[in-house]
N, C-alpha and C positions, 0 to 999 in steps of 0.2 A: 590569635594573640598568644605569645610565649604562654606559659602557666609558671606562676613565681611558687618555688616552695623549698624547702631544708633539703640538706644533704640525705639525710636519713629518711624522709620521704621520698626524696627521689631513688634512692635503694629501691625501696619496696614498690614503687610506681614501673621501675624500669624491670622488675623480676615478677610484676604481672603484664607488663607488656613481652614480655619475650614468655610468656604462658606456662610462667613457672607456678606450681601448688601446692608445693613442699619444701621446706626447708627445715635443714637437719642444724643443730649448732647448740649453742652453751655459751653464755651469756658471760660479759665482763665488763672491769670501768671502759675500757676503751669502745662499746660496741652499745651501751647503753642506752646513746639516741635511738640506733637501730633498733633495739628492741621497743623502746617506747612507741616509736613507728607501726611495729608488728603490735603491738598492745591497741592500738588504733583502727584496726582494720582488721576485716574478715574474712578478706580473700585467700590467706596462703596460711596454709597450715604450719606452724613450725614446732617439729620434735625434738625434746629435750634428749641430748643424748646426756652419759652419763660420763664422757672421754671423748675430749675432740678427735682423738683419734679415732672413736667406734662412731662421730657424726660424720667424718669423712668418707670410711666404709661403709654406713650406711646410705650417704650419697652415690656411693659406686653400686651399691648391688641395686637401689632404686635406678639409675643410668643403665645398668648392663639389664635388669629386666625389663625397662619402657623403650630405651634407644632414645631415649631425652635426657639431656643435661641433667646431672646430678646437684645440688649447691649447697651449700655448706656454711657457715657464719660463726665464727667464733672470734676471740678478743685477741689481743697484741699481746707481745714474749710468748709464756708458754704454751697460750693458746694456738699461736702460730706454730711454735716449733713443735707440739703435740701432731699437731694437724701433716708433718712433713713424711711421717710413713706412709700417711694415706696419700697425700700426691705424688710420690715414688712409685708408690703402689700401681696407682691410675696410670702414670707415665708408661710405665713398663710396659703394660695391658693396656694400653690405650683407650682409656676409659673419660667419657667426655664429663668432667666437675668443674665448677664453677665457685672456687671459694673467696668466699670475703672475711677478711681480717680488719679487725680495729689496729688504729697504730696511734701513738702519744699524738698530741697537740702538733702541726709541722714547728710553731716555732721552738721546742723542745726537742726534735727529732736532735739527735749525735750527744745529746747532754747526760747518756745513761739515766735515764727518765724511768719513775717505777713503772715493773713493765713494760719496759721497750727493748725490743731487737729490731738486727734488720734483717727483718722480714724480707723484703725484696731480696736483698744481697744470699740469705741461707737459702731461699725457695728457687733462685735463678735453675739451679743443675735440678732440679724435679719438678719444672713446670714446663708445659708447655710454653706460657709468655707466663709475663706478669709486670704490672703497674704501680707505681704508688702514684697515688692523684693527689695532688696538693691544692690542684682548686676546684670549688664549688660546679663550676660553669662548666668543666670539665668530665664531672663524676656520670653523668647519665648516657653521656656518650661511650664512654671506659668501658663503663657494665656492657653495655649495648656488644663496643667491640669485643668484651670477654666472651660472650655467648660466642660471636661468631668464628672467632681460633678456637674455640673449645672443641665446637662441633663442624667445622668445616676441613676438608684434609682428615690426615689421620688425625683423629679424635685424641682429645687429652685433656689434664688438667691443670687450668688455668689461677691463675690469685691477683683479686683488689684489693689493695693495701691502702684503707680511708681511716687518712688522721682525725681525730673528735672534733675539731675544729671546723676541719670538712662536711663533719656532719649534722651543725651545728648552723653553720652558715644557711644564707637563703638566695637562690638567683634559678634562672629559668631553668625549668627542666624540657629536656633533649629529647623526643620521642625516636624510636627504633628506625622510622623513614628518615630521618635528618644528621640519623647519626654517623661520623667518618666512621668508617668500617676497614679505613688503614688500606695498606695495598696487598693487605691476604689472600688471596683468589689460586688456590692451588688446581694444577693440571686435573680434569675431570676424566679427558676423552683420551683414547690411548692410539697410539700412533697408528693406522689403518695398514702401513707397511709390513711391519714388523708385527700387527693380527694377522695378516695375511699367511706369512712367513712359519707361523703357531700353526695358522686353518692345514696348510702343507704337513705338514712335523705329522698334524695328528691323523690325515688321509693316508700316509705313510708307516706311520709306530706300529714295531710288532710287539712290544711290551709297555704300553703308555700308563700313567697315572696320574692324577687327581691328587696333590696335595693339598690339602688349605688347613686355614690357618683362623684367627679371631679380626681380617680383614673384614671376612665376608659377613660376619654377623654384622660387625660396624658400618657394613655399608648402607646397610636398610633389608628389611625384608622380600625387595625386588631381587635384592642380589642372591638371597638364597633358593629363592625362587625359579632364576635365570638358570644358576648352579645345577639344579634338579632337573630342567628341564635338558641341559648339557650331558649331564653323566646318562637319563635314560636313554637321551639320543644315540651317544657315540656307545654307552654299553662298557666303556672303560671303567675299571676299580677306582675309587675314591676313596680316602685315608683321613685323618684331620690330624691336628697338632690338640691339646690341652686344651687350649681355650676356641678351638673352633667346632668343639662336640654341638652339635644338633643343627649346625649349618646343610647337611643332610642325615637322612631320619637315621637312625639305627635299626632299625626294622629294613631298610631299603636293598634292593638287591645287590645296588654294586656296591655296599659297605664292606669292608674287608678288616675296621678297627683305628684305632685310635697308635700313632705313633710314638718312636721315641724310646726316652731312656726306658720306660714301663710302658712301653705299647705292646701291642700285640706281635707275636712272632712272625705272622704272616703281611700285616702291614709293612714291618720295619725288613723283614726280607725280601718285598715286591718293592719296597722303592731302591733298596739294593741293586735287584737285578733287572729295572726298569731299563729302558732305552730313549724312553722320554716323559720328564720330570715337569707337569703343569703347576707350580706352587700359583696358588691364590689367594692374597692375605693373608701369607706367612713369612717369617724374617729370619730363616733358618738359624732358628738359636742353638746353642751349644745339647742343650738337654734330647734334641732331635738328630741332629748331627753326629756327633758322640767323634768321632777323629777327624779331621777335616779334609786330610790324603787320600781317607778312605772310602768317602762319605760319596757313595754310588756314581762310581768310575766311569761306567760303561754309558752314560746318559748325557742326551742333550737335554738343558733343562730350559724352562723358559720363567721369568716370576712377573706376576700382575699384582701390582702395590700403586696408592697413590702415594707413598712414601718417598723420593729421588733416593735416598739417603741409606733407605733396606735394600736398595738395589745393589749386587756386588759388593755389597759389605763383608758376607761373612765367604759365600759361595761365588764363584764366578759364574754366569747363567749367558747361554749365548742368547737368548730371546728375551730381553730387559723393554718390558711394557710398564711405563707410569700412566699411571688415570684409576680411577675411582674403580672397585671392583664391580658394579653393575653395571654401568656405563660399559668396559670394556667385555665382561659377559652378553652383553647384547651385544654388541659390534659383530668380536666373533660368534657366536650362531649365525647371526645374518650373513658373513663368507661364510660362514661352513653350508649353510643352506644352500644359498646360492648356485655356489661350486658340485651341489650334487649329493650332500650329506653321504658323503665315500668314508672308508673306512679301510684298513687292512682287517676285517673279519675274522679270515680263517688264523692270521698268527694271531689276532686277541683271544680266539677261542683259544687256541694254545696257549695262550698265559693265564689266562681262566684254569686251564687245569693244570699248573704250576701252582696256582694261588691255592687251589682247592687241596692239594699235596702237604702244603705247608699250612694248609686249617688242619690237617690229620693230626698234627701234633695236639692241640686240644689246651695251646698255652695256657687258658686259665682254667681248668681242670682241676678238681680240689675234692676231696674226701672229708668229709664232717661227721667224724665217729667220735665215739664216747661222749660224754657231760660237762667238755669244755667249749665253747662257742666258739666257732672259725671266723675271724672276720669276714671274711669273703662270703661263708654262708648266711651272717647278717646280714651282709648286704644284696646278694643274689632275694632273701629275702624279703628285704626293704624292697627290691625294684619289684616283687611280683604280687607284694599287694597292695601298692602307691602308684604305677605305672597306669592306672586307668582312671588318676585323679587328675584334677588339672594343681599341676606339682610343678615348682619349682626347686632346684635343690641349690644350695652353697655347700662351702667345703673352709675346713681350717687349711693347715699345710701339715705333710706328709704322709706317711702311708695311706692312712683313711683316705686321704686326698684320690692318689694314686688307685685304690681299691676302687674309689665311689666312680671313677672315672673307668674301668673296665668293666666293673658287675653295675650299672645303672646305664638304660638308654635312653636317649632325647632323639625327640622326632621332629622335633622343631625350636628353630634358632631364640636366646635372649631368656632360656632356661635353666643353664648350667650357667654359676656365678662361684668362681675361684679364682684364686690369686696363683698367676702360671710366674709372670720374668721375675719377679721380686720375693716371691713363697713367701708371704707374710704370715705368723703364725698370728692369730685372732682377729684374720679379717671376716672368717666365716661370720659369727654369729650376730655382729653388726651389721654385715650386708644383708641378712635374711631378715634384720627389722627394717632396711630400706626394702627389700623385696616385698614384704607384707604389706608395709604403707604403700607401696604402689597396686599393689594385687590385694584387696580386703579378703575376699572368700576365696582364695587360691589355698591351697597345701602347699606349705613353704617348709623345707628342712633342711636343716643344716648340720651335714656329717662333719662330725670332727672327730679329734683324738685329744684324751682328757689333759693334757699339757696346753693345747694351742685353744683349747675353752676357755685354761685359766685367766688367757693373758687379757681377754676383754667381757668378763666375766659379770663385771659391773652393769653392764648392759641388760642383763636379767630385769631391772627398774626400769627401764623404758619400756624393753614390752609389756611389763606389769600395768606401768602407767597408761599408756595408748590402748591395751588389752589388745594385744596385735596375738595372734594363737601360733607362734612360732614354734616348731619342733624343732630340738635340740638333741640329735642323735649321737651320741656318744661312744665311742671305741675305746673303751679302757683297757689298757693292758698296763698303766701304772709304768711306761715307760714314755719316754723319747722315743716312738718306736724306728722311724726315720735313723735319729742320729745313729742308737743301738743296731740299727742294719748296718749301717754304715763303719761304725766301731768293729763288728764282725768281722767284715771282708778286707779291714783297711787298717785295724789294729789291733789284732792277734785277740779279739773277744774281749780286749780292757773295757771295759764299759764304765769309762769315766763322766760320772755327773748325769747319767742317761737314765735315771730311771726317778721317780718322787717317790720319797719316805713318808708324808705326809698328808696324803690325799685328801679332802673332805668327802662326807658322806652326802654323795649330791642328791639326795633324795630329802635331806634335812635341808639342805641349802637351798634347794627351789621351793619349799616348804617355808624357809625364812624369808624369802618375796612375796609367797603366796601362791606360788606357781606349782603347778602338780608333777612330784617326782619318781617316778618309774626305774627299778632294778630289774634286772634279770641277766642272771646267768646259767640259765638253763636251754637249751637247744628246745627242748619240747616242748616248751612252754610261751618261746619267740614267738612264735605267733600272734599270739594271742596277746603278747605285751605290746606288738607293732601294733594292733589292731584298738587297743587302748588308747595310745599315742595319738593314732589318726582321729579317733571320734572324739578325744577330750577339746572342748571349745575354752581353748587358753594354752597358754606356753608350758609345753612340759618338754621336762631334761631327761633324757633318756638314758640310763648309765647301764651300757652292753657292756659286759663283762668278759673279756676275750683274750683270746690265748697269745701269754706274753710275749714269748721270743716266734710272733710267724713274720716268716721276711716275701717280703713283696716282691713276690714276677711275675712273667717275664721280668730281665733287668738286663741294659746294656751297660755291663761297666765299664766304670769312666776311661776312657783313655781307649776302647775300643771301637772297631769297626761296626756297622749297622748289623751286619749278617753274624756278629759275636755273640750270642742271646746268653744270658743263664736261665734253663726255665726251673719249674719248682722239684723240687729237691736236691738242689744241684751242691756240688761243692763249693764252698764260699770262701775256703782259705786258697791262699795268695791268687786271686782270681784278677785283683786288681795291682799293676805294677807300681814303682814308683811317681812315675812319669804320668798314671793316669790319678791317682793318690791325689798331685794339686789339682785336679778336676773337679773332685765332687764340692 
């Protein structure tokens, strides 16, 4: 027999039937019932965030560190619209969230209602789908199908737009077996033809590579598993994009770096001079690519996405595989097996030591003299004595970003949590309090740079509140330092608006939370402050004090070819033309 009960019980009925335990949000008139719901029940935890925007991020980084739907609850107008960088966010990064929004009474909807927008109408272009349910009978079956577009296909972020009335009202509730789950059933299994056609390509390549990309972590941990099993087979170099660090280890033989505008020199010139290009779960976005005429000539390439839509978008690729990155990872082994597990051997060894030629260069090489702090030697620091914790890290955007992603290595996938298509600055420090709620006794930290700390700063209150022991690593140079790169090479050193006059003294401010706040600007004494950091059991801000003007490379600037690197100490004026100028 049906089960008769409110709109807002059925919320919370249908987000422990899809085995949901968290929920991130901040409370309004419009969402009220739901919360009185949540006030009722035990099952699902929900964290106050301090900015719907840092409950959204916080949904992602809990999502990108479990591989489970992230969800999110906040109220109608600015709740919603609050909430829309963090679905852009997700969008971008394909990040599975599941958020619900309160909306005015329906018979008030269009009337400019206090606090109301529409919400459906703003969130269309940064969601995955999204609904407004207007009736009761309707709502538990919505939720039901938002999990399943969230998380099915490329992964993304979805919105339930439930007017009060809806939630208010009473009629049966829809359990997840009865629910329409709509006609979304994306291609899983990838064409056997055209694997076949790849299994060939790679018995033949005398320069092959291993792209991937933030696919393969989304696909589950079979898939990176499958991946590992791949690169030791065949012994071909493997590369990532930004968001697909730890999808294989850093530690592993065939790693060769991380790509791109700030990749490594050796990555970004072997898929240059590659002859054939395996992307897996990557969408060759602009920041990787860098000219599109240019962008490794000489290669057949082949891309495996369940995406239709990433295919031939940006690159044209003669081997276009849709289906699910494990699924089609298992296929091909099984030909490759099959067929003999061949290989061209002796030309891989030959591009083995091409590769090994272009490590000579030693792109991230740095010197840390004198009494001013290197970024990079903070962080080379950070990785060597945090890398034997069980660590997860976040990242704000920009340089730090960039830094954390070349001196820090992941050995395994759903550890690295940053914002790559959208660089949102203050998504860090909110996804590391979803990361924490999901991971209680994990080392969670989140490197930032002290502009993009500011922006979600308020956040410090929640981990106080929850006492979640987040690390808050900090790169101070009291600049933009991103922008300020950028101003250098692109307009004659003006350094307009790039830098704060007005800092706080973060060692006082974490202090006014309650949270323990840590200085240091001394090289000799880093140690020993990281070493503080790790052991203190509670949130401490970390304010590293580091040298103003260092500019981040490798760099391919914009408007350039893969194999155009600037590496460190390089000339920086007119490096970048006009034409590459609207790039960055």
């Amino acid at each position: 027999m049906a089960q008769k009960m409110t709109g807002a019980d059925m919320v919370i009925q249908a987000l422990k039937d899809q085995g949901v335990d968290t929920v991130f949000g901040y409370p309004g008139g419009a969402v009220l019932p739901i919360y009185d719901a949540i006030f009722n029940q035990n099952g699902i935890r929900h964290v106050l965030a301090r900015h719907e925007q840092g409950a959204v991020h916080a949904a992602e980084g809990y999502a990108r560190s479990t591989g489970k739907p992230g969800v999110c609850l906040v109220t109608s107008g600015p709740g919603a619209t609050n909430a829309v960088t963090g679905l852009t966010d997700a969008l971008m990064d394909s990040i599975p969230i599941v958020v619900l929004t309160g909306q005015v009474p329906t018979f008030m909807i269009g009337s400019d209602a206090f606090q109301e927008a529409d919400t459906v109408g703003i969130t269309r272009p940064c969601t995955k789908h999204n609904w407004l349910v207007k009736e009761t009978s309707k709502l538990a079956s919505t939720v039901h199908e938002a999990f399943h577009v969230a998380t099915t296909g490329r992964p993304g972020p979805v919105l339930v737009d439930i007017p009060k009335d809806v939630q208010f009202a009473t009629d049966d509730y829809t359990p997840p077996a009865k629910a329409d789950l709509g006609h979304y059933q994306p291609q899983v299994k990838g064409d056997l033809e055209t694997i076949t056609e790849l299994v060939e390509a790679i018995e033949q390549a005398e320069r092959p590579i291993f792209y991937t990309g933030g696919g393969v972590i989304n696909s589950g941990p079979a898939a990176s598993q499958l991946l590992r099993e791949l690169v030791g087979a065949t012994g071909f170099p493997i590369t990532s994009t930004l968001m697909g660090l730890g999808c294989y280890p850093a530690s592993g033989e065939s790693w060769i770096g991380m790509l791109g505008m700030h990749g490594l020199y050796e990555a970004n010139m072997a898929m240059h001079g590659c002859d054939l290009m395996i992307n897996i779960g990557a969408r060759f976005d602009d920041r990787i690519t860098g000219v599109l005429n240019a962008f490794s000539p000489d290669s057949r390439k082949a891309h495996i996405d369940i995406d239709p839509s990433s295919i031939n978008k940006a690159i044209r690729v003669e081997m276009p595989i849709v289906g699910d990155v494990a699924h089609v990872l298992e296929d091909l082994l099984n030909v490759w097996k099959a067929r003999g597990r061949k290989t061209n051997s002796a030309a891989v060894k030959k591009w083995w030591g091409q590769i090994d030629e272009w490590r000579k260069v030693e792109c991230l090489k740095f010197e840390q003299k004198g009494k001013v702090i290197k970024p990079q030697h903070a962080l080379a620091r950070l990785e060597a004595l945090t890398k034997k914790h069980d660590r997860y890290i976040t990242t704000e955007v920009g340089q730090h970003q960039m830094w954390a992603a070349q001196y820090l290595g992941f050995e395994d996938p759903n550890r690295w949590m940053t914002s790559g298509g959208l660089g949102t600055m203050g998504y860090g420090f909110p996804a590391s309090i979803g990361v924490q709620m999901a991971h209680p006794d994990a080392l969670v930290i989140n490197v930032a740079g002290e502009a993009s700390w500011l922006m979600n700063m308020q956040e410090m209150g929640t981990a106080m509140q929850y006492r979640l022991p987040v690390k808050q690593f900090i790169l101070n140079n009291e600049r933009l330092g991103m922008v300020r790169q950028w101003q250098e090479l692109l307009h004659g050193e003006r350094y307009s608006e790039s830098w704060s006059e007005s800092l706080p003294d973060f060692v006082k401010l974490a202090e006014a939370f309650g949270a323990k706040g840590i200085l240091c600007s001394d090289p000799d004494t880093l140690d020993d402050a990281i070493m503080e950091m790790i052991t203190y059991d509670g949130p401490v801000l970390f304010d590293c004090l580091v040298e103003k003007h260092e500019n981040c490379f490798p760099m391919i600037p914009s408007g350039k070819a893969h194999n155009e690197m600037l590496l460190g100490e390089a000339d920086t004026q007119g490096v970048i033309d006009a034409k590459g100028s609207v790039l960055v």
